[in-house]
DRENTORZA-416820 format. One record per residue (C-alpha): residue number from 0; y, x, z. Coordinates in Angstrom, 3 decimals, padded with zeros to 6 digits. Each point is the difference from the previous one (the first is absolute). Layout:
BEGIN
> n y x z
> NUM Y X Z $
...
//
This chain:
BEGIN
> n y x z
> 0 008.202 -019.906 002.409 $
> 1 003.717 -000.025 001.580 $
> 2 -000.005 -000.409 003.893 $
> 3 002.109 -002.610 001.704 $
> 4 002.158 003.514 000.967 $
> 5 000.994 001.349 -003.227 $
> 6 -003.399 002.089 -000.470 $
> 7 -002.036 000.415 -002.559 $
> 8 -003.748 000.738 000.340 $
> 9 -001.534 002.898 002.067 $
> 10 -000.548 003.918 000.018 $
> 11 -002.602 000.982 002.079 $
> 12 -000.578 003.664 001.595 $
> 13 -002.397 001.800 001.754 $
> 14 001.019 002.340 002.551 $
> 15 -001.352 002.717 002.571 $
> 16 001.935 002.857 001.856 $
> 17 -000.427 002.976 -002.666 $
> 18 002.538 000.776 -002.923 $
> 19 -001.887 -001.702 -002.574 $
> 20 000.515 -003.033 002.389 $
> 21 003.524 000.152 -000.148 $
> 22 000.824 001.210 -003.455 $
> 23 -002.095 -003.634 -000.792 $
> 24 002.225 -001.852 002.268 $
> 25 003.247 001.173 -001.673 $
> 26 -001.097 -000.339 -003.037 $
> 27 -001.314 -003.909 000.646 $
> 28 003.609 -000.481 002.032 $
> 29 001.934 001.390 -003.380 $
> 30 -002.043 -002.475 -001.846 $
> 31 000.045 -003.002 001.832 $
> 32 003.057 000.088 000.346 $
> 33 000.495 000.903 -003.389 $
> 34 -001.520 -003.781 -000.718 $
> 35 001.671 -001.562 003.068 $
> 36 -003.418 -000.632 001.308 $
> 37 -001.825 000.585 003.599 $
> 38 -001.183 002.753 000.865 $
> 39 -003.320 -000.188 002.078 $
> 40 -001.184 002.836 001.738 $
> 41 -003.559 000.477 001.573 $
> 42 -001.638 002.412 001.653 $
> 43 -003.543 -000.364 000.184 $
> 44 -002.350 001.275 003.596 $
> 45 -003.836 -000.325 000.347 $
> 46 001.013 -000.319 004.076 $
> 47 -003.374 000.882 002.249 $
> 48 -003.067 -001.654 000.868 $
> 49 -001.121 -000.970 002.681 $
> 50 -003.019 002.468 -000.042 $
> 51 002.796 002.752 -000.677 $
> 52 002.523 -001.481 002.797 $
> 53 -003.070 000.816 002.473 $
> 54 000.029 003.499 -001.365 $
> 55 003.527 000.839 000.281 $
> 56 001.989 -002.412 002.411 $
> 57 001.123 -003.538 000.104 $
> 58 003.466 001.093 -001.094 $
> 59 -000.817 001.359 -003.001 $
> 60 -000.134 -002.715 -002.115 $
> 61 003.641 -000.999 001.576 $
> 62 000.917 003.641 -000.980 $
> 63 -000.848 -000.490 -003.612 $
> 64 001.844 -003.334 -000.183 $
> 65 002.764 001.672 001.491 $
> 66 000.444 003.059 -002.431 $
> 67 -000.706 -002.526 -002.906 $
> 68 002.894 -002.209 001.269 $
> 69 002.681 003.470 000.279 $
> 70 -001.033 000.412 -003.692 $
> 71 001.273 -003.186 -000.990 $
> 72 003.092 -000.048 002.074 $
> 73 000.642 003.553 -001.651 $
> 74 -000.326 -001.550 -003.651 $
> 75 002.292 -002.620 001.130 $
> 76 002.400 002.097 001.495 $
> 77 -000.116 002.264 -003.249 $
> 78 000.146 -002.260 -002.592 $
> 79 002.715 -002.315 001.685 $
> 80 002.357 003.646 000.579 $
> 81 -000.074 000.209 -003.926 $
> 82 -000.391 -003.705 -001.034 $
> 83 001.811 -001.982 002.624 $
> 84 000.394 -003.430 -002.023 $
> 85 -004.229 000.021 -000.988 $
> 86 -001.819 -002.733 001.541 $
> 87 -002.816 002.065 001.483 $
> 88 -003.403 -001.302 001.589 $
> 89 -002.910 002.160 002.445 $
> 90 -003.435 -000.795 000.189 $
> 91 -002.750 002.087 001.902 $
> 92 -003.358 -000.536 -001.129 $
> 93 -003.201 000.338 001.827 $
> 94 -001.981 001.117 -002.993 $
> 95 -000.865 002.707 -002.252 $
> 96 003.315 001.031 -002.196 $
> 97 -001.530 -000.489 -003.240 $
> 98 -001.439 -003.728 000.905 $
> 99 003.171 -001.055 002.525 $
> 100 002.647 001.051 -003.513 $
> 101 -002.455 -001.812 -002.271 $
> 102 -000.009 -002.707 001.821 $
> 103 004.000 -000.066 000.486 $
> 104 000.756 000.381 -003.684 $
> 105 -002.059 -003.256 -001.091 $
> 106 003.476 -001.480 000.609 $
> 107 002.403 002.811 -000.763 $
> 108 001.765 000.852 -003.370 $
> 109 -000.596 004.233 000.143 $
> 110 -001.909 001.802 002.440 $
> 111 001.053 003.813 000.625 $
> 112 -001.644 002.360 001.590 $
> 113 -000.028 003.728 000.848 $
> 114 -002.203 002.587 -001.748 $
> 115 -002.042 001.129 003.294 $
> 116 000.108 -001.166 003.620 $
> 117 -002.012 001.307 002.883 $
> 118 -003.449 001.833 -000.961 $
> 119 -001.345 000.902 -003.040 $
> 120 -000.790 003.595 -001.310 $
> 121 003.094 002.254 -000.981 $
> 122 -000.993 000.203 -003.527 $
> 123 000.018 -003.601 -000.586 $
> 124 003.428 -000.814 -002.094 $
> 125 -000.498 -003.723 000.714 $
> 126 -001.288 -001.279 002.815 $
> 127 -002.783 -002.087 000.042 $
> 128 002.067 -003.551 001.899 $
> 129 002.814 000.330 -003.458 $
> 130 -002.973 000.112 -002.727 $
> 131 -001.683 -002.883 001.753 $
> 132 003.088 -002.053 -000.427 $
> 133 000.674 001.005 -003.413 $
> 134 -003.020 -000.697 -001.154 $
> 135 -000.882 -003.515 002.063 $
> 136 003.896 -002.022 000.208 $
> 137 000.740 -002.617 -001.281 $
> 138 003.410 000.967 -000.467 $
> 139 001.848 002.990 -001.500 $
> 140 -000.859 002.894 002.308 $
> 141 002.918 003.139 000.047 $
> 142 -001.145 003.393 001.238 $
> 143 003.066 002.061 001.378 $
> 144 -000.664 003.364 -000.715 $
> 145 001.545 003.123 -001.966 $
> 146 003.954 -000.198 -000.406 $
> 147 000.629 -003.678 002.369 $
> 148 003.794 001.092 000.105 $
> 149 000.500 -000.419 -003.740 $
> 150 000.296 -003.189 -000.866 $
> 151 -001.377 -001.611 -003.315 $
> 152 003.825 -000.748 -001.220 $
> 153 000.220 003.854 -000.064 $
> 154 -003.782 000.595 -001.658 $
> 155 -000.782 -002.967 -001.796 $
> 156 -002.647 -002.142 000.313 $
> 157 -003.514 001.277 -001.768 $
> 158 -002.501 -002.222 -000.851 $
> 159 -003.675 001.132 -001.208 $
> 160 -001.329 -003.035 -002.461 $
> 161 -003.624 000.228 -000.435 $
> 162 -000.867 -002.909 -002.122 $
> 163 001.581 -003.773 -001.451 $
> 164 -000.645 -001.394 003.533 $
> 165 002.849 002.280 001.891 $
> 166 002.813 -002.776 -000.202 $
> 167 000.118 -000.230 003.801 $
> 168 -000.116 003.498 000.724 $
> 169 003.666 000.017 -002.753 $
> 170 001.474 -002.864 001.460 $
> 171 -000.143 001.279 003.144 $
> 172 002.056 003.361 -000.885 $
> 173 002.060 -002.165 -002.111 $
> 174 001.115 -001.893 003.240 $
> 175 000.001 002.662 001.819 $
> 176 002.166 002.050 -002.290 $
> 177 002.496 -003.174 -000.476 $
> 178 000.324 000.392 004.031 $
> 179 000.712 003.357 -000.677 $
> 180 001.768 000.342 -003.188 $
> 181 -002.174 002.517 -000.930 $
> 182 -001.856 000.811 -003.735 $
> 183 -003.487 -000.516 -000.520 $
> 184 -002.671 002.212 -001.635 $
> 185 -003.401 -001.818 -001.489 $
> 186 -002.329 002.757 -000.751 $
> 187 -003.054 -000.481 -001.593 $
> 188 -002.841 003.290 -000.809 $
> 189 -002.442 -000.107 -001.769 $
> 190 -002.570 002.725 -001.437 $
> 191 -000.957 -000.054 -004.129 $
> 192 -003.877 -001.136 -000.226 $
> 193 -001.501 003.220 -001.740 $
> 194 -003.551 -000.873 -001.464 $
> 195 -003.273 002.104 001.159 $
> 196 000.569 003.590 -002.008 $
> 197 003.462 -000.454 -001.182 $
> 198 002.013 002.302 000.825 $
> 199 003.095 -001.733 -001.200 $
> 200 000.601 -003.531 -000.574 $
> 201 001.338 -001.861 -003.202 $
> 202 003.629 -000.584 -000.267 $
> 203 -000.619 -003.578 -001.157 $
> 204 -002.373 000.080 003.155 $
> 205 003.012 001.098 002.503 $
> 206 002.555 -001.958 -001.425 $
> 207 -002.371 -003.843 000.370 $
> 208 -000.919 001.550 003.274 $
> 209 003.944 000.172 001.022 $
> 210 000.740 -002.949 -001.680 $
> 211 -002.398 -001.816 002.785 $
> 212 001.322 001.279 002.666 $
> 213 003.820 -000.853 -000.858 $
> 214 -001.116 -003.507 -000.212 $
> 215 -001.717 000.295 003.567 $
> 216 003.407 001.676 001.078 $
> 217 001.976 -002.825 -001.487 $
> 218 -002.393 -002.968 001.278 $
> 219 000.137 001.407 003.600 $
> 220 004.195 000.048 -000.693 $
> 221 000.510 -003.568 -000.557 $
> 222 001.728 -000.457 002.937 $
> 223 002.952 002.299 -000.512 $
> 224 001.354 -002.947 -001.922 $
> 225 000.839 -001.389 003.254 $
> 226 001.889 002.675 001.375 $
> 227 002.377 000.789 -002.806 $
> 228 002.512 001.858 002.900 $
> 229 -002.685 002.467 000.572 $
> 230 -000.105 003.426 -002.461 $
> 231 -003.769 000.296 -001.559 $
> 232 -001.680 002.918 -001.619 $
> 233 -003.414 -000.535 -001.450 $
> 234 -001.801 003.016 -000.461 $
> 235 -003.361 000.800 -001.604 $
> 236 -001.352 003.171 000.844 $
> 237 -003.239 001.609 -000.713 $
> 238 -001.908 001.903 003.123 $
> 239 -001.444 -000.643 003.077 $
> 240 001.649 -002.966 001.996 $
> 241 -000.150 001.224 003.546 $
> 242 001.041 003.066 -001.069 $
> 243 002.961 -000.783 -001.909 $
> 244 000.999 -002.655 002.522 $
> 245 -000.051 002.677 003.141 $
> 246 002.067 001.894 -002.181 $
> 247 002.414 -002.984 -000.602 $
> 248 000.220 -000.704 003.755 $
> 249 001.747 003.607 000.379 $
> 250 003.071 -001.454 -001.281 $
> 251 -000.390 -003.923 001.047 $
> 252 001.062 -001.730 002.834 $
> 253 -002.619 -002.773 -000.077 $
> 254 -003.493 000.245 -002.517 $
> 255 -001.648 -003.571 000.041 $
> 256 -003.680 -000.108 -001.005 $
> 257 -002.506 -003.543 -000.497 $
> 258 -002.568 -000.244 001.651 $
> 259 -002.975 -001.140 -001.919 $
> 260 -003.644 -001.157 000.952 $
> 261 -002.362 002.868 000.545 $
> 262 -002.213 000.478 -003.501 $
> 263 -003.297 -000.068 001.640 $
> 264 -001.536 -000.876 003.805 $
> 265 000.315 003.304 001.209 $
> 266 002.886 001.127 -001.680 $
> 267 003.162 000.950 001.587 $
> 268 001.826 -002.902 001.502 $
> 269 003.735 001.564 -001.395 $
> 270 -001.369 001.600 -003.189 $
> 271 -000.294 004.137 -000.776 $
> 272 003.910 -000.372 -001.458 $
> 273 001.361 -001.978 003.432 $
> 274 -001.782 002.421 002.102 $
> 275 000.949 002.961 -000.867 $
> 276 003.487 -001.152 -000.724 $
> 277 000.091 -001.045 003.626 $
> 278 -001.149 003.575 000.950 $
> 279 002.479 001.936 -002.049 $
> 280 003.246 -001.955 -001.178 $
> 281 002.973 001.632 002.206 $
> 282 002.110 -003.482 000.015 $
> 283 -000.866 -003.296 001.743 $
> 284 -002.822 -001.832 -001.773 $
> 285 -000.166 -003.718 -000.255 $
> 286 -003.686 -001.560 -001.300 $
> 287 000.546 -003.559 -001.024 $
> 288 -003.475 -002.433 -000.101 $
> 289 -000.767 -001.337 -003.899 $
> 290 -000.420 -003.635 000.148 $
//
């Protein structure tokens, strides 16, 4: 949707006062203004009680306000200093980060976030506020992590294609990589099926086996028709997916995953191949919803 001003849509970013924080916030600024859209930056606060005012002082809550208000102006100040034409907007939420961001990005176009704020235990690769909002948005969710500074027109743009129904998770690297003028990698893995006490299976076995998975790899591809600008290469690879896609990120500047429904009640919201991609990958991952 273009804006009476010129702009185009909304990026949305969620900030706090650490590095990961601001390696987000450059990375949203670079992008939104990348698509000549707003940037919106919030910073989420629980604030205090009034049970917990009574325990500390009635200034404290001001106090929290007040800190949460410097770490806007700071984002402002920052981005503005290295994108001075980018419409930018503040909002401080009185809410819980995860629930204030979802709530923000029911309107917004790409929500970015950090890979770990405030708390959390130091072995934790991924905080527990960035997998909430990968796994729950409605939009496409980016994680800034790894190498930030290099930028997917130096890397590429990976994208991991799980199944027939990953035509938004392409599109969205395709537009992203038109933007950019940057190639594109589709990389589909897949494991031969070896029956019970085989140790290895047929050839004609293998080769029907790949044959179904380069038509999955070419259904989820039908919309690299529409970006005929953008450089494709479609590769079909056989081992494990997360693994060869953490590997891929080494030497991308963006790896774009879908998001699909979790295969049972209690399974993992993201998926065992999201997750640990998440965890691992050492570029900026983005995790796009499949409709």
């Amino acid at each position: 949707m273009v804006k009476h001003d010129g702009r185009t849509g909304t990026v949305l970013v969620g900030v706090d006062d650490t590095s990961h924080g601001w390696l987000a916030a450059d990375w949203a600024a670079a992008e939104a203004e990348l698509r000549g859209s707003t940037l919106r930056v919030v910073h989420a606060v629980h604030g205090i009680t009034g049970a917990e005012v009574e325990l500390v002082s009635e200034g404290a809550d001001r106090q929290v306000l007040d800190a949460a208000a410097t770490v806007l102006d700071d984002a402002r100040t920052r981005i503005a200093a290295g994108h001075p034409g980018l419409h930018v907007e503040t909002v401080l939420a009185r809410d819980h980060p995860a629930e204030a961001l979802l709530s923000a990005a029911e309107d917004a176009d790409l929500l970015v976030v950090g890979t770990r704020g405030r708390g959390g235990f130091a072995g934790l690769l991924l905080g527990s506020v960035s997998l909430k909002l990968a796994a729950h948005a409605t939009c496409p969710v980016v994680v800034v992590r790894g190498h930030a500074e290099k930028k997917a027109a130096d890397g590429g743009i990976v994208v991991g294609v799980r199944d027939e129904h990953d035509e938004n998770a392409v599109r969205f690297a395709l537009a992203e990589a038109e933007l950019l003028q940057a190639p594109v990698r589709l990389i589909h893995a897949w494991t031969p099926l070896v029956d019970a006490g085989r140790m290895i299976p047929q050839v004609s076995q293998v080769d029907e086996e790949r044959k179904a998975h380069a038509r999955v790899l070419n259904q989820a591809a039908r919309p690299v028709a529409e970006y005929p600008q953008v450089h494709v290469d479609m590769e079909l690879v056989v081992g494990a997916p997360a693994a060869l896609l953490v590997e891929a990120s080494a030497g991308a500047g963006l790896l774009v995953l879908p998001r699909h429904p979790p295969a049972a009640r209690l399974g993992l919201r993201l998926g065992a191949v999201v997750h640990a991609v998440l965890h691992h990958a050492t570029c900026p991952v983005a995790v796009v919803p499949v409709s």
